[in-house]
RODO-2510 file (C-alpha; in nm, 4 decimals, decimal comma):
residues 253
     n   res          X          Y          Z
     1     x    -1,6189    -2,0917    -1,2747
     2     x    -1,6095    -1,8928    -0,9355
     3     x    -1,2413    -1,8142    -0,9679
     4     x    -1,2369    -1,7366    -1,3450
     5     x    -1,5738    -1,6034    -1,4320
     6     x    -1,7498    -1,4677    -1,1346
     7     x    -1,5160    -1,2848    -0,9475
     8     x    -1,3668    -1,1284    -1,2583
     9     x    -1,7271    -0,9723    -1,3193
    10     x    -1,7648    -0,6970    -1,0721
    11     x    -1,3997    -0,6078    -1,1550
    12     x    -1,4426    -0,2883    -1,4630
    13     x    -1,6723    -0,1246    -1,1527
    14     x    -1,4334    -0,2246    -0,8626
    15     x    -1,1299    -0,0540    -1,0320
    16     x    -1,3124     0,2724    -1,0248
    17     x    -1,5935     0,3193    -0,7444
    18     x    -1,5561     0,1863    -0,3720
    19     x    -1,8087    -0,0545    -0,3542
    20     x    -2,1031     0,0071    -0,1068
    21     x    -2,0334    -0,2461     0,1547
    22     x    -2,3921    -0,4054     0,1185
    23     x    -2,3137    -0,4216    -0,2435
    24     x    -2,0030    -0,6358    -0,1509
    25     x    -2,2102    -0,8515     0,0746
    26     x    -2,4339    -0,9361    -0,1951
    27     x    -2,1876    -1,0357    -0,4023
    28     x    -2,0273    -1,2281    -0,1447
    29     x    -2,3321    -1,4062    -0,0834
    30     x    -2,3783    -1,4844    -0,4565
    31     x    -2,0725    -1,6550    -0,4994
    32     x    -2,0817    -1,8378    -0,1780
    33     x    -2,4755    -1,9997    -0,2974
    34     x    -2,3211    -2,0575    -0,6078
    35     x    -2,0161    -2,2475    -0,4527
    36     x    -2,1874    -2,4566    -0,1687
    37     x    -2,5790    -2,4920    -0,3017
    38     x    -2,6872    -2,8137    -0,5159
    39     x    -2,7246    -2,7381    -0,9187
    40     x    -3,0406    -2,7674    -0,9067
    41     x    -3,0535    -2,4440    -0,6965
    42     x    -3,1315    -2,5954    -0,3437
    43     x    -3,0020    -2,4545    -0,0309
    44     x    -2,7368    -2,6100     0,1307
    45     x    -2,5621    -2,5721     0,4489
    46     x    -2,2143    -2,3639     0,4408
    47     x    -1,9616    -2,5842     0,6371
    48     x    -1,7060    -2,2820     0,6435
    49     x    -1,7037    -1,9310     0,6904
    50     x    -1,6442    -1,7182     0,3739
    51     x    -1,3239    -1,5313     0,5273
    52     x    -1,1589    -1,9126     0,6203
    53     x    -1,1996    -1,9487     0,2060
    54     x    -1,0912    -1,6314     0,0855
    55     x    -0,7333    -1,7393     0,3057
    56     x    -0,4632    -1,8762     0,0368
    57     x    -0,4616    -2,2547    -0,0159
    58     x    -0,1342    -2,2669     0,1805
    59     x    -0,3401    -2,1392     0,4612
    60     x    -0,5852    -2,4361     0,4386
    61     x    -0,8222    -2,1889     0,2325
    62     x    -0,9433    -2,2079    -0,1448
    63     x    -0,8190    -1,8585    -0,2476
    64     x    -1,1074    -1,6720    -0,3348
    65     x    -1,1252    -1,3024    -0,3454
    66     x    -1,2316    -1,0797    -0,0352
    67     x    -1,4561    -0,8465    -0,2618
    68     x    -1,4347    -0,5347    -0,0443
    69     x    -0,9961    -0,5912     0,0125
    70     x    -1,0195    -0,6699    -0,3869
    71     x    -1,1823    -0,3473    -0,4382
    72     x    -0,9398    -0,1718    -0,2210
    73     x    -0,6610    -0,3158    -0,4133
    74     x    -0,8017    -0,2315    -0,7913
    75     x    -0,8068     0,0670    -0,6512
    76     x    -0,4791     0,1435    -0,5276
    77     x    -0,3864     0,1404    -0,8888
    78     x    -0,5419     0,4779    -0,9275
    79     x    -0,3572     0,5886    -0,5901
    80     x    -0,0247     0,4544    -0,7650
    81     x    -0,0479     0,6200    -1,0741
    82     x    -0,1629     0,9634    -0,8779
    83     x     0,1750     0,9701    -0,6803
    84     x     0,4419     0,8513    -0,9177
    85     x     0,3105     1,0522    -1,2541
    86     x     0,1601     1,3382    -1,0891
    87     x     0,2492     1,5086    -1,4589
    88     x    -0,0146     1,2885    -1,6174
    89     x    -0,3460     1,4274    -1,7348
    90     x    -0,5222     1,2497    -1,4667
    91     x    -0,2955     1,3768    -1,1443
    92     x    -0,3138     1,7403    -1,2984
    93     x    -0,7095     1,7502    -1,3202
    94     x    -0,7656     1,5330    -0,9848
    95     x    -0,4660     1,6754    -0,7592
    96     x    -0,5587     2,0343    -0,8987
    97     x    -0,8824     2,0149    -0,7630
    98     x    -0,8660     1,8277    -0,4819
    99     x    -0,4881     1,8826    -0,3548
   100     x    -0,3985     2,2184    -0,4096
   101     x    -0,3015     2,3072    -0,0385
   102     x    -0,2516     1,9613     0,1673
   103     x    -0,0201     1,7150    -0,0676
   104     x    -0,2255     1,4002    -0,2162
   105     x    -0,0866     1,1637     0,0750
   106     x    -0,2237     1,4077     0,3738
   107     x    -0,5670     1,4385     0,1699
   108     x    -0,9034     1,3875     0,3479
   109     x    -1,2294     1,4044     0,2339
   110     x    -1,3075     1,7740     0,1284
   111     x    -1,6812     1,8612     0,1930
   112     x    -1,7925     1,8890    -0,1056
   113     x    -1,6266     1,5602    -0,3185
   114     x    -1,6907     1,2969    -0,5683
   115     x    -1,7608     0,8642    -0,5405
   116     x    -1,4729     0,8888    -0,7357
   117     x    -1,2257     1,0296    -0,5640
   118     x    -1,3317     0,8710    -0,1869
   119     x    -1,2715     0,5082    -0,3810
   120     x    -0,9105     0,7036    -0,4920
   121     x    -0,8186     0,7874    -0,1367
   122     x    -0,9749     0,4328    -0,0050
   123     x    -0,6432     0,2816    -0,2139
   124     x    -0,4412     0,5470    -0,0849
   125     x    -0,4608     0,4322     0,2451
   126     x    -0,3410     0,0631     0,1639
   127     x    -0,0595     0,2096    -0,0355
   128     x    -0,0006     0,3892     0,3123
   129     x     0,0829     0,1206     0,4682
   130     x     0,3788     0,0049     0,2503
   131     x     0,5138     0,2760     0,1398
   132     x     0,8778     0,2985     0,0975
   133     x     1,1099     0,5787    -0,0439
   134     x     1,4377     0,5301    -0,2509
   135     x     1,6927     0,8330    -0,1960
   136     x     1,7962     1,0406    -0,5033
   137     x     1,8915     1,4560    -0,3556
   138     x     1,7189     1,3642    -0,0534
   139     x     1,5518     1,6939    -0,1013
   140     x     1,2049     1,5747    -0,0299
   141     x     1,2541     1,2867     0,2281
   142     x     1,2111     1,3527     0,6054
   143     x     1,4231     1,1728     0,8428
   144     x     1,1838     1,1180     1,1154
   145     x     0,8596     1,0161     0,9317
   146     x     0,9528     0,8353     0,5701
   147     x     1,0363     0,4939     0,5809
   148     x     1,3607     0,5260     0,3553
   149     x     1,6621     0,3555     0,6024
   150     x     1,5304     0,0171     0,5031
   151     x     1,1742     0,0247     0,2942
   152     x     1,1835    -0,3785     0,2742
   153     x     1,1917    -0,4183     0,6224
   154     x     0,9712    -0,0617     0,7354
   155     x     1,2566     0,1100     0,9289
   156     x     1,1576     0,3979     1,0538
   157     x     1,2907     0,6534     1,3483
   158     x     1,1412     0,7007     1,6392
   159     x     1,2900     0,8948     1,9037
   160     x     1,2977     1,2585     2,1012
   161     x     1,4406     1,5499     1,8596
   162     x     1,5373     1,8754     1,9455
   163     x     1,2635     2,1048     1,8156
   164     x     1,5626     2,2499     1,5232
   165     x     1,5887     1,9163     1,3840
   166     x     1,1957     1,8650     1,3848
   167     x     1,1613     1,9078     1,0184
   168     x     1,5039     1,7617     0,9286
   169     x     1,5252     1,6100     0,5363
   170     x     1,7406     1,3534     0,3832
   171     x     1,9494     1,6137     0,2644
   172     x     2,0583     1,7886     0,5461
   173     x     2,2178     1,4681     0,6418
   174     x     2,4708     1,5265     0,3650
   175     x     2,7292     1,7338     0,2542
   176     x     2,6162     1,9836    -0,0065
   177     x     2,9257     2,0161    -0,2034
   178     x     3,0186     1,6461    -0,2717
   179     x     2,6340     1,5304    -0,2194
   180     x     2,8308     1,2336     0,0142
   181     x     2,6809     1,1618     0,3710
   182     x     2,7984     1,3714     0,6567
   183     x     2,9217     1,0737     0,8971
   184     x     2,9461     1,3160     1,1809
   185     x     2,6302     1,4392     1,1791
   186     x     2,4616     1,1042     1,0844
   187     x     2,6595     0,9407     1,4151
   188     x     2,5347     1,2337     1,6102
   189     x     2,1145     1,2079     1,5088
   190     x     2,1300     0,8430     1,4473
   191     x     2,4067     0,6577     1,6293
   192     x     2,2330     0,2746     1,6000
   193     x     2,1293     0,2839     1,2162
   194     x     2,4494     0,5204     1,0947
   195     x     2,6042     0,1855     0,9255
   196     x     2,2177     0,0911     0,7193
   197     x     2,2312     0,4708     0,6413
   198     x     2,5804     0,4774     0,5465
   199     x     2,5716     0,2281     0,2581
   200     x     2,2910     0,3540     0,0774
   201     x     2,4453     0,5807    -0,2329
   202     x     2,2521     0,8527    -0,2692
   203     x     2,2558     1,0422    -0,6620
   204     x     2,5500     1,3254    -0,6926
   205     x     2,3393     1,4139    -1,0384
   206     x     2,0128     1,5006    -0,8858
   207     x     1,8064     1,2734    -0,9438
   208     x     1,4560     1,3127    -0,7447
   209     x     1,3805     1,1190    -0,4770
   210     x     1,1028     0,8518    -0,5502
   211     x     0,8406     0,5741    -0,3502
   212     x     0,8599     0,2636    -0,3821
   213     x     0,5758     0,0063    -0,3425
   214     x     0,7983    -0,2569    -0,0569
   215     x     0,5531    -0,5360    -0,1033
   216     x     0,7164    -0,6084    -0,4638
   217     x     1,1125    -0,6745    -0,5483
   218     x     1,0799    -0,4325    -0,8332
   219     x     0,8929    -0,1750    -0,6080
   220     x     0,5885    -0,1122    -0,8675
   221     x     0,2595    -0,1104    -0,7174
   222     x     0,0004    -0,3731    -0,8285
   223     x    -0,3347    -0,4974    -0,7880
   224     x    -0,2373    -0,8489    -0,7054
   225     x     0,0380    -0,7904    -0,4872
   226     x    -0,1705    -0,4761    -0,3128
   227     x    -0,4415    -0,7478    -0,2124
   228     x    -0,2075    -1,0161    -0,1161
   229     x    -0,0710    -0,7578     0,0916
   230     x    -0,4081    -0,6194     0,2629
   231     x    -0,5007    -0,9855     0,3184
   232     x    -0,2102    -1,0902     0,4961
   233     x    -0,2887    -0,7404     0,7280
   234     x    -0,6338    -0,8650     0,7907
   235     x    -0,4592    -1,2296     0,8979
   236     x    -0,2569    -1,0769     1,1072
   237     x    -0,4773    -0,8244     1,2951
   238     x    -0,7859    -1,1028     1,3224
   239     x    -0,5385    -1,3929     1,3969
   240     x    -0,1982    -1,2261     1,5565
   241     x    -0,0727    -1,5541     1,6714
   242     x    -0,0695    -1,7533     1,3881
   243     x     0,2345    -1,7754     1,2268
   244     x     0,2983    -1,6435     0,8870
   245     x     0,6887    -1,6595     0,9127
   246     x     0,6827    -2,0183     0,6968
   247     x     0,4926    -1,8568     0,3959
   248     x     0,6719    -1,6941     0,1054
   249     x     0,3892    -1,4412     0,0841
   250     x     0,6125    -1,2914    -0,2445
   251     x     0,5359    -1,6347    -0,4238
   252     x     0,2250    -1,5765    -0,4454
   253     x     0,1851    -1,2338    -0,5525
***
C-alpha cells in the first residue's frame, strides 16, 4: 500500500513544482504513521529512522522514496528534455525567456521568476552532477571543463593552462581537414590521457556534439535512475565510509 499507492500520490504535483520542504515533511510523516502505527490508528513507537528506510533493501533498508530527492528526480525530467530538444515548444518558450544571455546550464534564479521554473533548475542541478558529453565536431565541447574523455567514469582535466589555451574546444584538438585527432598537439596539452582520447572516433560528417546522462548504459536521463543516483550521493556524503563498491547500483535503476 505505501510503496504502490501512497507514494505514487503526490507524484502529478512532484513532476512539476519543487515541493515546499514542510510540505515534504508532512508527507513523510504521513507515510511513516501509516507504516509503523496500529490499524486502529494508535501511536506507536518508530524503531528506525525514516532515512535508514528510504536506503535500498540491499542496504538493510525497505526502499521507500525520499520525497524531497523523489521530487528532485521527477523533476530532472523537465531539465532533460530542456537540454537535449531545446527545438521543442517547451525549450523555445522557457529558454527564450529565461536564457536568452547565460546558456540554460549557467542559469540562476532571475529576480523576477516563476515556482515553475526554480523546481526546473532544482533538477538541473542533479543532472549537473552526471553529466557526460559524447563527441560529434567537437565544436561545442571544452577541454578543460566537460566531462567528455571518459563520461562513465567522470574524467575530467585539471591542470595549469596557458591563458591561449584557456578556452580551448574539442575541436581544436583535431585536424580540420581530415576531422582526425592531432596526436601532436593532444601529447603536448594532455600527455597522461592522449591514449583514452585517442580511441574515441569523433564524426568526419558533422554530427553535433551531444550529453549524455552517465548514470544509464543507454545515456537517457530518467526519473528512476536520476533518484537512484541522488540517493546513492546522499549515502555517500552522510556515510563516506561505508562501502558501496559491492552494490550493482545499475541493477536497480
Amino acid at each position: 500500500m505505501l510503496q504502490s499507492v501512497l507514494s505514487p500520490i503526490p507524484t502529478f504535483a512532484m513532476s512539476a513544482f519543487e515541493l515546499h520542504v514542510g510540505v515534504c515533511k508532512q508527507i513523510q510523516s504521513e507515510l511513516t504513521r501509516f507504516w509503523w502505527d496500529s490499524p486502529d490508528g494508535k501511536k506507536k513507537i518508530c524503531w528506525k529512522a525514516w532515512d535508514q528506510l528510504t536506503l535500498p533493501k540491499q542496504l538493510e533498508g525497505l526502499g521507500f522514496r525520499d520525497i524531497q530527492l523523489f521530487n528532485q528526480a521527477l523533476l530532472g525530467k523537465i531539465a532533460w528534455r530542456l537540454i537535449t530538444k531545446p527545438d521543442c515548444l517547451l525549450a523555445k518558450v522557457l529558454l527564450g525567456k529565461y536564457c536568452h544571455k547565460t546558456p540554460f546550464l549557467k542559469a540562476t534564479q532571475p529576480q523576477s521568476f516563476s515556482h515553475s521554473w526554480k523546481g526546473i533548475l532544482h533538477g538541473r542541478d542533479l543532472l549537473l552532477t552526471h553529466l557526460g558529453k559524447t563527441i560529434g565536431d567537437g565544436e561545442d565541447t571544452k577541454v578543460w571543463t566537460d566531462s567528455w574523455i571518459h563520461p562513465k567514469l567522470d574524467v575530467k582535466v585539471f591542470r595549469p593552462t596557458l591563458e591561449r589555451d584557456q578556452d580551448l574546444m574539442v575541436a581544436d584538438l583535431l585536424s580540420r581537414e581530415t576531422k582526425e585527432w592531432n596526436k601532436a598537439k593532444v601529447d603536448n596539452l594532455l600527455p597522461e590521457l592522449s591514449s583514452l582520447i585517442l580511441s574515441i572516433h569523433p564524426s568526419k560528417k558533422g554530427v553535433l556534439d551531444t550529453y549524455i546522462w552517465t548514470q544509464q548504459e543507454s545515456g537517457v536521463y530518467t526519473a528512476k535512475s536520476g533518484y537512484f543516483t541522488a540517493r546513492m550521493d546522499k549515502i555517500q556524503s552522510t556515510s563516506p565510509l561505508l562501502n558501496l563498491e559491492r552494490w550493482n547500483w545499475q541493477k536497480f535503476v
